[in-house]
PDB file with one MODEL, atoms N, CA, C and O in Angstrom:
MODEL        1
ATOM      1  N   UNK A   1       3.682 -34.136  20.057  1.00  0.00           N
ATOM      2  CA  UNK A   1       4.732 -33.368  19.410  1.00  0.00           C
ATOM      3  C   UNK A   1       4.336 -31.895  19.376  1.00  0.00           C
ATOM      4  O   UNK A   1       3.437 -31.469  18.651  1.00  0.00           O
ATOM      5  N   UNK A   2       4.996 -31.212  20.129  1.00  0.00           N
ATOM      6  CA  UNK A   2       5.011 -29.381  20.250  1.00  0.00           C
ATOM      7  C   UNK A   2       5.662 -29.249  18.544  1.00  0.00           C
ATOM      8  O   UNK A   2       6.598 -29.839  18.003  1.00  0.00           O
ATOM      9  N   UNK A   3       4.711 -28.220  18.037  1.00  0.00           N
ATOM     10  CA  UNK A   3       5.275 -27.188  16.705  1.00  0.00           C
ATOM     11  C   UNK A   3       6.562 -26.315  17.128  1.00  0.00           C
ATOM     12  O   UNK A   3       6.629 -25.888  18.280  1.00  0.00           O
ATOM     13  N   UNK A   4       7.382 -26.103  16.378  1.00  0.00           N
ATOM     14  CA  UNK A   4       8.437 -25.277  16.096  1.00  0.00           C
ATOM     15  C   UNK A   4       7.989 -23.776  15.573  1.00  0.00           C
ATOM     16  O   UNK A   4       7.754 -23.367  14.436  1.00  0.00           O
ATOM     17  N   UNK A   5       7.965 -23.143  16.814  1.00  0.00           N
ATOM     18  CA  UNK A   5       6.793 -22.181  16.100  1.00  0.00           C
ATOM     19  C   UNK A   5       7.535 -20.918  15.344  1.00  0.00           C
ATOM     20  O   UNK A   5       6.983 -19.905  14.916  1.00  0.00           O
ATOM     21  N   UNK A   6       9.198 -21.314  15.285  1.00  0.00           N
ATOM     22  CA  UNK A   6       9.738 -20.612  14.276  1.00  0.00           C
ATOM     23  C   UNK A   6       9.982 -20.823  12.866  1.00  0.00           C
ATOM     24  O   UNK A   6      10.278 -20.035  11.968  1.00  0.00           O
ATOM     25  N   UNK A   7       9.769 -22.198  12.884  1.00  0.00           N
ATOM     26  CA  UNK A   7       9.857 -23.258  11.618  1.00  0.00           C
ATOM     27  C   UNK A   7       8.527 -23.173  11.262  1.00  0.00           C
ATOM     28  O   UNK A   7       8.249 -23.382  10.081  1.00  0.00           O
ATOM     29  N   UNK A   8       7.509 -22.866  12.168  1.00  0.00           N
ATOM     30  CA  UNK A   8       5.997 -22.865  11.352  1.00  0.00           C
ATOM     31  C   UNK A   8       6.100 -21.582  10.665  1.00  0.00           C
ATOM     32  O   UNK A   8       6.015 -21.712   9.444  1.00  0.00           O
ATOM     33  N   UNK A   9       6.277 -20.221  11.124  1.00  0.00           N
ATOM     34  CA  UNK A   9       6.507 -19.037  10.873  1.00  0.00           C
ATOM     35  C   UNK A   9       6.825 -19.402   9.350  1.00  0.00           C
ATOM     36  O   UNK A   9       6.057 -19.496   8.392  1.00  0.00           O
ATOM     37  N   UNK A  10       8.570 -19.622   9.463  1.00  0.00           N
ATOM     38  CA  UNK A  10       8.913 -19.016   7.896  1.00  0.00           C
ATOM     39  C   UNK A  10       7.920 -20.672   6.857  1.00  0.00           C
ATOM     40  O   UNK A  10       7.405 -20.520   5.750  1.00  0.00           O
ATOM     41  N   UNK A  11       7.923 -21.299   7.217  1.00  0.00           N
ATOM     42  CA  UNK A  11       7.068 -22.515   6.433  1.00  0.00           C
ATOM     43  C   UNK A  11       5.526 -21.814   5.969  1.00  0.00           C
ATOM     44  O   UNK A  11       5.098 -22.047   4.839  1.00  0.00           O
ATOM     45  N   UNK A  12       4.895 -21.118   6.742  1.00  0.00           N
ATOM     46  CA  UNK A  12       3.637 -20.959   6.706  1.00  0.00           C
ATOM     47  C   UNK A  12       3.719 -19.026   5.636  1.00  0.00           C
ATOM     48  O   UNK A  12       3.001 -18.583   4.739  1.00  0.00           O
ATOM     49  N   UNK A  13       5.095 -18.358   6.458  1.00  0.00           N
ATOM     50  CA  UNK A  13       5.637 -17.063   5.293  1.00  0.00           C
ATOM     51  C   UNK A  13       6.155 -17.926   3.999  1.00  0.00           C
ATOM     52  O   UNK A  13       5.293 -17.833   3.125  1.00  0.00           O
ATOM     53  N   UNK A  14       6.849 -18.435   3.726  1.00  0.00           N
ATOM     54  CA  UNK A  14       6.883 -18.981   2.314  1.00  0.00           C
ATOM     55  C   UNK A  14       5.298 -19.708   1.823  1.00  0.00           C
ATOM     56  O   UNK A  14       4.915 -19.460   0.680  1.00  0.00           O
ATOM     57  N   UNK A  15       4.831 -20.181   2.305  1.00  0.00           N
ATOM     58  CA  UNK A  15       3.403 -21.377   1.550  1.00  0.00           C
ATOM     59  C   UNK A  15       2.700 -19.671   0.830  1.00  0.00           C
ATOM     60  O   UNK A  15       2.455 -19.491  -0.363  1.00  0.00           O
ATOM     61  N   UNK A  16       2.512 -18.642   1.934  1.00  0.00           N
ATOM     62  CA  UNK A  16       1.765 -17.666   1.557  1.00  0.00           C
ATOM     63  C   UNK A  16       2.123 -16.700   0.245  1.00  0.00           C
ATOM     64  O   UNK A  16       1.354 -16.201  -0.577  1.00  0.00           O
ATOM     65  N   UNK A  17       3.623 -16.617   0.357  1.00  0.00           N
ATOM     66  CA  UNK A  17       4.231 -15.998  -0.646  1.00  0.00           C
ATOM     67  C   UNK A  17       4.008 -16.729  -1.943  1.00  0.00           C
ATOM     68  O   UNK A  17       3.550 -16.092  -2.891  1.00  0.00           O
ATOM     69  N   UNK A  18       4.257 -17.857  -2.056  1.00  0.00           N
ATOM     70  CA  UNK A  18       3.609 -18.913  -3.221  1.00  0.00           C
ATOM     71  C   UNK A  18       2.824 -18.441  -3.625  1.00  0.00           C
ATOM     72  O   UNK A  18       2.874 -17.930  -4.743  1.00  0.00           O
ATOM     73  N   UNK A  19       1.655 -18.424  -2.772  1.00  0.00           N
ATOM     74  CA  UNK A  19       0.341 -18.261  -3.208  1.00  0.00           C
ATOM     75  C   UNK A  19       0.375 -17.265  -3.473  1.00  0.00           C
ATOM     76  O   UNK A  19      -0.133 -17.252  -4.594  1.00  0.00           O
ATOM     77  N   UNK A  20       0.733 -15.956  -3.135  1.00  0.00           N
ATOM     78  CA  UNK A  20       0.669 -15.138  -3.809  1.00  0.00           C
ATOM     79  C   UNK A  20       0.666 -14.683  -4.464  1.00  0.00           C
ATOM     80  O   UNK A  20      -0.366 -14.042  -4.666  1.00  0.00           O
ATOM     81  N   UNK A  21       1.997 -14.530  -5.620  1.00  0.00           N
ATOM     82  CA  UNK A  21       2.564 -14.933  -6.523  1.00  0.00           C
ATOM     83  C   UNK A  21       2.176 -15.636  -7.426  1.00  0.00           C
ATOM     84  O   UNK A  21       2.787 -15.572  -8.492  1.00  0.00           O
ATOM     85  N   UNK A  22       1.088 -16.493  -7.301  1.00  0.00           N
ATOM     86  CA  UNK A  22       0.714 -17.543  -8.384  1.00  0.00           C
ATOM     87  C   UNK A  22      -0.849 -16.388  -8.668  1.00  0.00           C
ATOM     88  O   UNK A  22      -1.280 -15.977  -9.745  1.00  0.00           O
ATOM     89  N   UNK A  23      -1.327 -16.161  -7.413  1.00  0.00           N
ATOM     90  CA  UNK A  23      -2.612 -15.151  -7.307  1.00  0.00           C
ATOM     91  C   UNK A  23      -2.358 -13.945  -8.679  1.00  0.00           C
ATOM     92  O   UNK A  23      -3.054 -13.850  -9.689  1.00  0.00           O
ATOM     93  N   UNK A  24      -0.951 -12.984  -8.253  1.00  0.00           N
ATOM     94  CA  UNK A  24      -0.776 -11.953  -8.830  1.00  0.00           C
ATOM     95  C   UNK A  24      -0.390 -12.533 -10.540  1.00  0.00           C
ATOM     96  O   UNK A  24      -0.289 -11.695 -11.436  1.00  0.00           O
ATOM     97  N   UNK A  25      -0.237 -13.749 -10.775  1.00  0.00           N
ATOM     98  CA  UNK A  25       0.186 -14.179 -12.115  1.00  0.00           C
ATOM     99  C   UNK A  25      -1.633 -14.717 -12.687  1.00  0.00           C
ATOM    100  O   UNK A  25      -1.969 -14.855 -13.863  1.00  0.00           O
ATOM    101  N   UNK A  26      -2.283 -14.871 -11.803  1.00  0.00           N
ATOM    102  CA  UNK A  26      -3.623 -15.326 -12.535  1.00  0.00           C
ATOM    103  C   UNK A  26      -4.233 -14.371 -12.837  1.00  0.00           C
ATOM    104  O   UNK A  26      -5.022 -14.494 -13.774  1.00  0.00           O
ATOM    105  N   UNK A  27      -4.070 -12.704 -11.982  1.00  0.00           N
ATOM    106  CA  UNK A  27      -4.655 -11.869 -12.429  1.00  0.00           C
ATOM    107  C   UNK A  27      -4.172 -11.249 -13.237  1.00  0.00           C
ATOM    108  O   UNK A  27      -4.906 -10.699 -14.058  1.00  0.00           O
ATOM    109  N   UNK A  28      -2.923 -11.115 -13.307  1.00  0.00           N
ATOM    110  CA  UNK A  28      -2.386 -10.295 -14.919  1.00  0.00           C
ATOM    111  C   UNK A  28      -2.979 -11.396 -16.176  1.00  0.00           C
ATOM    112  O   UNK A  28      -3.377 -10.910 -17.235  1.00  0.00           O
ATOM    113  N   UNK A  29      -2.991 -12.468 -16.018  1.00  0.00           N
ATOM    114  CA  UNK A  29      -3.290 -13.586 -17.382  1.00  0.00           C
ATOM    115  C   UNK A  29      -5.112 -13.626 -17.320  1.00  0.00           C
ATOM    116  O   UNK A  29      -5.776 -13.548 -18.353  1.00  0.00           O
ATOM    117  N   UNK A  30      -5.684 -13.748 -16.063  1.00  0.00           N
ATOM    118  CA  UNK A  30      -6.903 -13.366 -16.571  1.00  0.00           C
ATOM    119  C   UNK A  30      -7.715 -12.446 -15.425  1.00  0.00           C
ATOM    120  O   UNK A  30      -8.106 -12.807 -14.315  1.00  0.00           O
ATOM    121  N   UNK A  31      -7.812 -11.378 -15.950  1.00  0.00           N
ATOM    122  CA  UNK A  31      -8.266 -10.180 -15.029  1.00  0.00           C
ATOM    123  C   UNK A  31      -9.667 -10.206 -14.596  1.00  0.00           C
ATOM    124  O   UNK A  31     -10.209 -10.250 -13.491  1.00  0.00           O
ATOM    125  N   UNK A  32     -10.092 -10.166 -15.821  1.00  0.00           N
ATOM    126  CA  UNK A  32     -11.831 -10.710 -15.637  1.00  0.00           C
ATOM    127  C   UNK A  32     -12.489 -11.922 -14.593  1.00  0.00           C
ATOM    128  O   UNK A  32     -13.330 -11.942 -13.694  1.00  0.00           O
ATOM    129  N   UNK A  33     -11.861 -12.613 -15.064  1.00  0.00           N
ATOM    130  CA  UNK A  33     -11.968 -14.136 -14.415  1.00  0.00           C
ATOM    131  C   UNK A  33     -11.697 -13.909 -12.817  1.00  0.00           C
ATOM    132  O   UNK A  33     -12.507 -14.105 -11.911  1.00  0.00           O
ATOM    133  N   UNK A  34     -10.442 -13.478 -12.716  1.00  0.00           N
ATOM    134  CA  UNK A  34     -10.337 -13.292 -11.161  1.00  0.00           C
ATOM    135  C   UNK A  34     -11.381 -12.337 -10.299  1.00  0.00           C
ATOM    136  O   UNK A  34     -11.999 -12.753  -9.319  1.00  0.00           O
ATOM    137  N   UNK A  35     -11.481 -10.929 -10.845  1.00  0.00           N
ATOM    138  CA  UNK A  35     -12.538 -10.229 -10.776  1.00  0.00           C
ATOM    139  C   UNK A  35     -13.665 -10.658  -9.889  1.00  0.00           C
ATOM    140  O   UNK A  35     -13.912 -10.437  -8.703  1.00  0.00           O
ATOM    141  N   UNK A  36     -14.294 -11.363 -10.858  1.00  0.00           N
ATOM    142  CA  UNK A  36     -15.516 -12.410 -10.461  1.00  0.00           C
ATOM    143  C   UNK A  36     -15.529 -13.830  -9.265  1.00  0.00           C
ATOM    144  O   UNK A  36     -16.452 -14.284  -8.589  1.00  0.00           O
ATOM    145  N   UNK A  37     -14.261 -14.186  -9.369  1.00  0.00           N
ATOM    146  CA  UNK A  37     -13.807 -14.964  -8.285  1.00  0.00           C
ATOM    147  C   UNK A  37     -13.810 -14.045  -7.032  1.00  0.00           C
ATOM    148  O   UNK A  37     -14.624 -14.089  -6.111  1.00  0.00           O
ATOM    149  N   UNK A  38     -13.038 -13.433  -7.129  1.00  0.00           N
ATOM    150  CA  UNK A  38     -13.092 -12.443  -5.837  1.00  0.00           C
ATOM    151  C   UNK A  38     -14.061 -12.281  -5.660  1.00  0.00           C
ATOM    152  O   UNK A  38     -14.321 -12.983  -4.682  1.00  0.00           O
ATOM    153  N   UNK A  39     -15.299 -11.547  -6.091  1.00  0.00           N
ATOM    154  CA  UNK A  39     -16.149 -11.125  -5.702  1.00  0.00           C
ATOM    155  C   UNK A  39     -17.236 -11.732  -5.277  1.00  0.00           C
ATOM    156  O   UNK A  39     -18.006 -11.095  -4.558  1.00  0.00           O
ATOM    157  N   UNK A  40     -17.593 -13.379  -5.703  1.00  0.00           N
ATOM    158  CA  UNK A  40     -17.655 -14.090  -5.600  1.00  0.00           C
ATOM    159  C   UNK A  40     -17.262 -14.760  -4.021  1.00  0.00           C
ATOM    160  O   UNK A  40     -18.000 -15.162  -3.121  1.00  0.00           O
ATOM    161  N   UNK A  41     -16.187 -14.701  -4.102  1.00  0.00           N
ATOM    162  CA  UNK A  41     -15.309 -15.256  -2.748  1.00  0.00           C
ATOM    163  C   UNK A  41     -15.426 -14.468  -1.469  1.00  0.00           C
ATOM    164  O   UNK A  41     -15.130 -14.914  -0.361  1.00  0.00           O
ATOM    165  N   UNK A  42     -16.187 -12.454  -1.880  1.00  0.00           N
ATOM    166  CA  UNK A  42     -16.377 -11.559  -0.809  1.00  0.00           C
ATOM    167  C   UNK A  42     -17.808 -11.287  -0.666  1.00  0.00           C
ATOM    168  O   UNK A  42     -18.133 -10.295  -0.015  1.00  0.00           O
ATOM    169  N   UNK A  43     -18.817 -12.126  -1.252  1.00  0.00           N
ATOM    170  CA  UNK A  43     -20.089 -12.014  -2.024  1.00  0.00           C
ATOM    171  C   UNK A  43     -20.527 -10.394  -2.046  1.00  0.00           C
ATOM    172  O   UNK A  43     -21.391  -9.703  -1.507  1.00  0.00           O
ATOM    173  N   UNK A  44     -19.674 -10.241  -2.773  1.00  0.00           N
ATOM    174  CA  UNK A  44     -20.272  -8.363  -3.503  1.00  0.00           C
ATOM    175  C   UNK A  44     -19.995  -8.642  -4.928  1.00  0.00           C
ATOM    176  O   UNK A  44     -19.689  -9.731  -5.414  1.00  0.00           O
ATOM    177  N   UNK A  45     -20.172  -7.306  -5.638  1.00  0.00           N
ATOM    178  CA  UNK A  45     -20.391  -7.353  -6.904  1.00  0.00           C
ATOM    179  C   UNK A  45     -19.037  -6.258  -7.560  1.00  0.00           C
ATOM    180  O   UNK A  45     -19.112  -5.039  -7.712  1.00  0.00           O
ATOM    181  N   UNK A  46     -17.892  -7.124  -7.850  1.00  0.00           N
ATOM    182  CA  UNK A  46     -16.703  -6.196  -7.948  1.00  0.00           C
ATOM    183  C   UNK A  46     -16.969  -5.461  -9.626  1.00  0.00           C
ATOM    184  O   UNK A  46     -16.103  -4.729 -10.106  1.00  0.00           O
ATOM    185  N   UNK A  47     -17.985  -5.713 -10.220  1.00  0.00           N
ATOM    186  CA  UNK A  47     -18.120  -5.154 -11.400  1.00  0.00           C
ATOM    187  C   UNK A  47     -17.883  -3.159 -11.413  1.00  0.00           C
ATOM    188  O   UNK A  47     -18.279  -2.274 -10.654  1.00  0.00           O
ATOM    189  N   UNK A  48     -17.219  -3.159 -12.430  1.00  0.00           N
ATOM    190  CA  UNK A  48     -17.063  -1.097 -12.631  1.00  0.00           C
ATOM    191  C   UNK A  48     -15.520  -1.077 -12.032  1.00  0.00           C
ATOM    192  O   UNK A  48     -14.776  -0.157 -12.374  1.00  0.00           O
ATOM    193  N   UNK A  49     -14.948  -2.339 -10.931  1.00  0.00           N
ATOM    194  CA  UNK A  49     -13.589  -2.040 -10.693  1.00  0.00           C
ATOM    195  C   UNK A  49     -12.686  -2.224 -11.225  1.00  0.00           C
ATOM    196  O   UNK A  49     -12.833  -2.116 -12.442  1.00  0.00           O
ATOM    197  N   UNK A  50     -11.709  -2.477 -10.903  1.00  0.00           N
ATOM    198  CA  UNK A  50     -10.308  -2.751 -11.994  1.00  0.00           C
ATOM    199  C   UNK A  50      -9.171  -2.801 -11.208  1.00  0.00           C
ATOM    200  O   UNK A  50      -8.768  -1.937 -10.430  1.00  0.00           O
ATOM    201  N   UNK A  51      -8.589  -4.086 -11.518  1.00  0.00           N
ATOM    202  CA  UNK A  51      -7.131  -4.340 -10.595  1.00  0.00           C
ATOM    203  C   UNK A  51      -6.091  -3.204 -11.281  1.00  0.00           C
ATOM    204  O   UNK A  51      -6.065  -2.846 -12.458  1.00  0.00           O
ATOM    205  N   UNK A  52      -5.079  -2.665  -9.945  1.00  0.00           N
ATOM    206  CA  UNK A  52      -3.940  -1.795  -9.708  1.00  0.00           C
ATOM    207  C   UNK A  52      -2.891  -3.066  -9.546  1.00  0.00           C
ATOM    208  O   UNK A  52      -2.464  -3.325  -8.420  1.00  0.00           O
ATOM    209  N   UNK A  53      -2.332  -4.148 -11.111  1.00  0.00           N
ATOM    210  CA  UNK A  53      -0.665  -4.300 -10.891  1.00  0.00           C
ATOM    211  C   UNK A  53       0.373  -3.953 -11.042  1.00  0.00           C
ATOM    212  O   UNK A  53       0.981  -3.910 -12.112  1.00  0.00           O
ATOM    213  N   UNK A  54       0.921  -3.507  -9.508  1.00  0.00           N
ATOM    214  CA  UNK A  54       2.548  -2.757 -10.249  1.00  0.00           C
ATOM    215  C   UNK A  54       3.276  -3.146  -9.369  1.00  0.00           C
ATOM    216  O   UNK A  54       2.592  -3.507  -8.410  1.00  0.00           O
ATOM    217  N   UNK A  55       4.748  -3.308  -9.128  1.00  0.00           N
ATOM    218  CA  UNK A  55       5.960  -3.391  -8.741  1.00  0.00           C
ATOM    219  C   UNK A  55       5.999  -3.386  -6.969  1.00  0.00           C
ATOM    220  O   UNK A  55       6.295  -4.260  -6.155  1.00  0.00           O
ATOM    221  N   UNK A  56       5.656  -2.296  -6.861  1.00  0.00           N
ATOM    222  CA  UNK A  56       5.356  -1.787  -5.566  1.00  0.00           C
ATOM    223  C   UNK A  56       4.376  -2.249  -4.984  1.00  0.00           C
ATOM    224  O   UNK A  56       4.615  -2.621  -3.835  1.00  0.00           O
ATOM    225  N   UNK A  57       3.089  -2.404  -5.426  1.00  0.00           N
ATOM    226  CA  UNK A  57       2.204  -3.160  -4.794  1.00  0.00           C
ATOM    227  C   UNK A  57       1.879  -4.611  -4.769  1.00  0.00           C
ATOM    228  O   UNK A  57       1.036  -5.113  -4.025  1.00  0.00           O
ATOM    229  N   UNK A  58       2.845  -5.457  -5.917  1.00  0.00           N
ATOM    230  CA  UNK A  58       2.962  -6.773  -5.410  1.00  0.00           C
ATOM    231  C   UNK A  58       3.717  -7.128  -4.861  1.00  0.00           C
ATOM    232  O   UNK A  58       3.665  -8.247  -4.350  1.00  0.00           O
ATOM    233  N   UNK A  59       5.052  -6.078  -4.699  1.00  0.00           N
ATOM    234  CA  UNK A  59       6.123  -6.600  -4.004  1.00  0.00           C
ATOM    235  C   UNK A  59       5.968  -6.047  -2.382  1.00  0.00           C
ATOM    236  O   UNK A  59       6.803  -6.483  -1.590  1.00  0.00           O
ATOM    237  N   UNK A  60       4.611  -4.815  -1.714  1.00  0.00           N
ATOM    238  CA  UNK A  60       4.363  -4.905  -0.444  1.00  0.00           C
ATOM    239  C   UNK A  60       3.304  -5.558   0.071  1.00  0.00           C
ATOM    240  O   UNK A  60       3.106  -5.656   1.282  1.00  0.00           O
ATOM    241  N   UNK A  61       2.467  -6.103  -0.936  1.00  0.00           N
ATOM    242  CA  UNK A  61       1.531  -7.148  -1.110  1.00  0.00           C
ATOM    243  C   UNK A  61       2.224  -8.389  -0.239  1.00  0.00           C
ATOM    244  O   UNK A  61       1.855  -8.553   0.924  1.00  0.00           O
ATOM    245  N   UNK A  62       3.169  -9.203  -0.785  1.00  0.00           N
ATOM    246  CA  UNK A  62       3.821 -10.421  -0.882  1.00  0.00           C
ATOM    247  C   UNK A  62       4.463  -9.758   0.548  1.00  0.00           C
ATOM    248  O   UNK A  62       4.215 -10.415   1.559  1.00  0.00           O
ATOM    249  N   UNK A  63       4.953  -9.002   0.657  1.00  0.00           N
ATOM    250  CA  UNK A  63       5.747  -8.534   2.462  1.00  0.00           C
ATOM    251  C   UNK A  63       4.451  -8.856   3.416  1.00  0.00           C
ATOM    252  O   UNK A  63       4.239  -9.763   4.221  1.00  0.00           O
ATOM    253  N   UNK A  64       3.878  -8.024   3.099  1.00  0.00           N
ATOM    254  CA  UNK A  64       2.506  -8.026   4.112  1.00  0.00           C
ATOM    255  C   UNK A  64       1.675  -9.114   4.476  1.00  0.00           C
ATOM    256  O   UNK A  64       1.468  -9.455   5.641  1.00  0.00           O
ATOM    257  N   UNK A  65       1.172  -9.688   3.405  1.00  0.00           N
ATOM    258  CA  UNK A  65       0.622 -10.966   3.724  1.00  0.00           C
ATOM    259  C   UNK A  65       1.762 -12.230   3.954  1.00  0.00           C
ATOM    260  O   UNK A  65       1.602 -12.877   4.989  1.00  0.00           O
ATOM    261  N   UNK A  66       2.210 -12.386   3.604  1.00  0.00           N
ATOM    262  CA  UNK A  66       3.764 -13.401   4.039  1.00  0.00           C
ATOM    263  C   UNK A  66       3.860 -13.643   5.290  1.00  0.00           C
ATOM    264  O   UNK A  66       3.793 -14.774   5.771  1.00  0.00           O
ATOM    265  N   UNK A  67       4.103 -12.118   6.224  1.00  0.00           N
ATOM    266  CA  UNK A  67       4.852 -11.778   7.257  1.00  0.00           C
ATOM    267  C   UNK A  67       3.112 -12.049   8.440  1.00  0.00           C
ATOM    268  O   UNK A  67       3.153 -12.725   9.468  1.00  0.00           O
ATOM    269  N   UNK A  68       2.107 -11.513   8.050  1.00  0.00           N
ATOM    270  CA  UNK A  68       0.861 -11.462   8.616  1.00  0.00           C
ATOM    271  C   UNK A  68       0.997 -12.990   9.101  1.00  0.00           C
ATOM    272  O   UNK A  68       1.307 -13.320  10.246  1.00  0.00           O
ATOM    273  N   UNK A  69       0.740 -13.784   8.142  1.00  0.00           N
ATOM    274  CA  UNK A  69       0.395 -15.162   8.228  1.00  0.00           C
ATOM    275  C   UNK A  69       1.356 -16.113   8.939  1.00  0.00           C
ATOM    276  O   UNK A  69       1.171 -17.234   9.414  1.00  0.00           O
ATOM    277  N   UNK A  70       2.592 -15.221   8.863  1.00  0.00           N
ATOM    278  CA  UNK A  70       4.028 -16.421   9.479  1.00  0.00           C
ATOM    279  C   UNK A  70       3.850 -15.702  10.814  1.00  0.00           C
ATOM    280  O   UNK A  70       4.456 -16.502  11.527  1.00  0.00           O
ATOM    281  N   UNK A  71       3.572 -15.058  11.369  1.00  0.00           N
ATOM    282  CA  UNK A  71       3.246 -14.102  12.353  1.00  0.00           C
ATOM    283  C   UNK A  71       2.115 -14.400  13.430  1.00  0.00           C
ATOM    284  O   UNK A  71       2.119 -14.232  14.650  1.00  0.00           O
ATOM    285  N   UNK A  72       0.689 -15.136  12.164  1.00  0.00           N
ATOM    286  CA  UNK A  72      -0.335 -15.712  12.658  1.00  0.00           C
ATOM    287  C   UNK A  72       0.025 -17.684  13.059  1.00  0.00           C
ATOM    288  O   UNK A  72      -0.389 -18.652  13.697  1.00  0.00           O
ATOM    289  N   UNK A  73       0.787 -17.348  12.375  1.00  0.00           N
ATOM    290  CA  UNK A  73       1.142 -18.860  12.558  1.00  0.00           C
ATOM    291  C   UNK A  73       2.142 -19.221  13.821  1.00  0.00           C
ATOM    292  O   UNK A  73       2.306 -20.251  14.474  1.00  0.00           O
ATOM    293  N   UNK A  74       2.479 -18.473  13.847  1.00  0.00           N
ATOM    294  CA  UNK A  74       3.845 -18.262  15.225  1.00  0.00           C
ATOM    295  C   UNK A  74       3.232 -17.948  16.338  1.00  0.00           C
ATOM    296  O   UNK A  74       3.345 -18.580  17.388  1.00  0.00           O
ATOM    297  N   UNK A  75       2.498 -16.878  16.157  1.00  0.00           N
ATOM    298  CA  UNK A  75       1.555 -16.906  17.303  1.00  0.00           C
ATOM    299  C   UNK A  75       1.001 -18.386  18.230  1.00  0.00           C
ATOM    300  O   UNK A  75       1.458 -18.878  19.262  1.00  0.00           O
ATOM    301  N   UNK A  76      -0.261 -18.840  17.281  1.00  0.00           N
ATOM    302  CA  UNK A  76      -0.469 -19.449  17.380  1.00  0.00           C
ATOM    303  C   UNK A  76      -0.110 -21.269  18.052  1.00  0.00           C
ATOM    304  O   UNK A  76      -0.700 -22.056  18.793  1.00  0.00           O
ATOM    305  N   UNK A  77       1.421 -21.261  17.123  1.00  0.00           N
ATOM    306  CA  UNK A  77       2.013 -22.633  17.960  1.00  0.00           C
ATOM    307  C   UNK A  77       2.415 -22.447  19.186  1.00  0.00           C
ATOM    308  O   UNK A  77       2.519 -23.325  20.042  1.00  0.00           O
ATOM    309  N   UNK A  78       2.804 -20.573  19.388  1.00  0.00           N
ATOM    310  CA  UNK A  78       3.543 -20.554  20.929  1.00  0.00           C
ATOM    311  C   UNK A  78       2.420 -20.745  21.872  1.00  0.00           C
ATOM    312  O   UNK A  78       2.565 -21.228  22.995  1.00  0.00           O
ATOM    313  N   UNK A  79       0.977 -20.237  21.234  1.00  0.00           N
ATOM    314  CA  UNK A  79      -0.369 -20.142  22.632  1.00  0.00           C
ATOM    315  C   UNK A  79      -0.422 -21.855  22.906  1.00  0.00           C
ATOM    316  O   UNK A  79      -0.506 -22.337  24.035  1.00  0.00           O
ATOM    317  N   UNK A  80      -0.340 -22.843  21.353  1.00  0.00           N
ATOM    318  CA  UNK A  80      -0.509 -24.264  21.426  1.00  0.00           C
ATOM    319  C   UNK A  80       0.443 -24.952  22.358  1.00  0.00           C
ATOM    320  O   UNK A  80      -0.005 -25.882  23.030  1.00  0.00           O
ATOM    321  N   UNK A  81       1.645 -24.623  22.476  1.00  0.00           N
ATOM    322  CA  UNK A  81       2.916 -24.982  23.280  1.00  0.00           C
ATOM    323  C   UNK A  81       2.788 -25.084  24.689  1.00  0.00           C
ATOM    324  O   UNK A  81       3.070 -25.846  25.615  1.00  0.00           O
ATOM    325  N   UNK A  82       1.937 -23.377  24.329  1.00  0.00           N
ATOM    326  CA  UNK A  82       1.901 -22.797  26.138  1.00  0.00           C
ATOM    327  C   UNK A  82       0.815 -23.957  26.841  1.00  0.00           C
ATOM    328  O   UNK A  82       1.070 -24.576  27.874  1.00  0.00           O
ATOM    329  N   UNK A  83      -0.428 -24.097  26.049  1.00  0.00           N
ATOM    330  CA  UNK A  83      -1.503 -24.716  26.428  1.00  0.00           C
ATOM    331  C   UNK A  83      -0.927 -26.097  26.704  1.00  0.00           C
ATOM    332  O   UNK A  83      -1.467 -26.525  27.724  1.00  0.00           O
ATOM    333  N   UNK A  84      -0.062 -26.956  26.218  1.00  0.00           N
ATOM    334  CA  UNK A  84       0.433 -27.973  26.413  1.00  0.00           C
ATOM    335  C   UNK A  84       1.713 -28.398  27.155  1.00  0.00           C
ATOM    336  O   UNK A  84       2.297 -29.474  27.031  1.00  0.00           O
ATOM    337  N   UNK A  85       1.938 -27.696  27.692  1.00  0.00           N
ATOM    338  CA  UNK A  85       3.027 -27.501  28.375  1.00  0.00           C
ATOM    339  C   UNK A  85       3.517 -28.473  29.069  1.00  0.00           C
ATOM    340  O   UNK A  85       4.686 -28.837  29.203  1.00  0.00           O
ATOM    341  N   UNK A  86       2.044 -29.083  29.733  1.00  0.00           N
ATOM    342  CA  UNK A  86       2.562 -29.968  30.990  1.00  0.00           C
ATOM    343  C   UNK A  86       2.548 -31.445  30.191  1.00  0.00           C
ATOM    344  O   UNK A  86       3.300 -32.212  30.793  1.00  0.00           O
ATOM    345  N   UNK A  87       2.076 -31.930  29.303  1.00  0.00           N
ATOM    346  CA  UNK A  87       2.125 -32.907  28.328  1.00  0.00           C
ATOM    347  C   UNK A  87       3.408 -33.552  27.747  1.00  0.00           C
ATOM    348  O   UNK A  87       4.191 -33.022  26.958  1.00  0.00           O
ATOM    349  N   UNK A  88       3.480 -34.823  28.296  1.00  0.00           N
ATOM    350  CA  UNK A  88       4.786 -35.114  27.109  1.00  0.00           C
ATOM    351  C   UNK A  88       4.398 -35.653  26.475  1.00  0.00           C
ATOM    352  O   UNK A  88       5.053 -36.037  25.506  1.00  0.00           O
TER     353      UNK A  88
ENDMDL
END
């Protein structure tokens, strides 16, 4: 079975936007906590910084990564398609 690599797109742009969204709601509820996750998750030491949430930057946040990933994902099924081509 070949992917729908336009149906993966917006499937894989919505999953990301989710996540996003749930991301930007854990860091307004706990700032600290995430902080340390991140930094953690980039192994540096995000201590002395401080999250920037506002309007504009979660709402080109959520564009950007959305569109990146449905983009990476689209990519991807068309190279998988191509590679399989001769396969039924």
């Amino acid at each position: 079975m070949k992917p729908n690599a336009n149906k993966l797109f917006f499937a894989v742009s919505l999953a990301v936007a989710i996540v996003w969204l749930i991301c930007v709601a854990l860091v307004g509820l706990a700032p600290g906590g995430m902080m340390t996750m991140s930094g953690h998750m980039m192994h540096s030491d995000f201590n002395g910084m401080s999250w920037t949430l506002n309007m504009t930057g979660i709402v080109a946040g959520l564009f950007i990564w959305s569109l990146s990933a449905g983009a990476l994902a689209w990519l991807a099924a068309t190279i998988y398609n191509f590679l399989h081509k001769d396969e039924t």
